[in-house]
C-alpha positions, 0 to 999 in steps of 0.5 A: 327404277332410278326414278323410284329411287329418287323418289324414296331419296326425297322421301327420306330426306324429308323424314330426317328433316322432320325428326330433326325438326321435332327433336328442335322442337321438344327443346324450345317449348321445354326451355319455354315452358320453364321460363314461364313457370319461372316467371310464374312464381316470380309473380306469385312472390310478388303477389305475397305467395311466401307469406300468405301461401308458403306451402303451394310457393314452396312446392312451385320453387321445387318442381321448378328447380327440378324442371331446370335440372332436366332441361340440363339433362335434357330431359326435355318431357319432363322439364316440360311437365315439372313447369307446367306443374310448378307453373300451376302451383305458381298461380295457385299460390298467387290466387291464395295471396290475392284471396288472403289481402282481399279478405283482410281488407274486406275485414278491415273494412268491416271493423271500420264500418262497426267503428262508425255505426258505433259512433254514429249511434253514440251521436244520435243518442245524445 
């Protein structure tokens, strides 16, 4: 009997090891993941998301501002998904940016290239 009381003493404490374990580990990957959604509109910003793409920023800025207020209400499962959405919404706004400058060069490019067949044709006409 003391054996088997030893036994379900071990047992309970590796279950409170583990509780305690897995309440650690919703706050790290919680606090984690806003960082990475912070740094994910940080780029989108850099990239020309507030010009080119406002409304997908503006949406990352929000749902990252929410997911930091429930990191400090420590509601950590909704941190965590209000980051992944802002994180997304980040990249969204960053791929639209980067879609919207490669289509103005593409255009500029374009035009230059009108320029000089014009010019080239105006050359072999005389």
């Amino acid at each position: 009997m003391n054996r088997s009381m030893h036994q379900l003493g071990r047992v309970a404490v590796a279950a409170a090891v583990l509780a305690l374990s897995a309440c650690a580990s919703q706050k790290a990957p919680a606090t984690a993941d806003v960082a990475v959604s912070r740094n994910a509109v940080a780029n989108a910003v850099q990239a020309g998301a507030a010009d080119l793409a406002p409304e997908e920023i503006t949406a990352a800025r929000a749902k990252m501002m929410r997911a930091n207020e429930a990191l400090a209400a420590k509601d950590y499962k909704l941190a965590r998904e209000l980051a992944t959405q802002a994180q997304a919404d980040a990249q969204l706004a960053q791929s639209k940016a980067a879609s919207a400058k490669a289509t103005a060069a593409s255009n500029a490019l374009n035009e230059d290239l009108r320029v000089l067949r014009q010019e080239v044709d105006r050359a072999n006409s005389q």
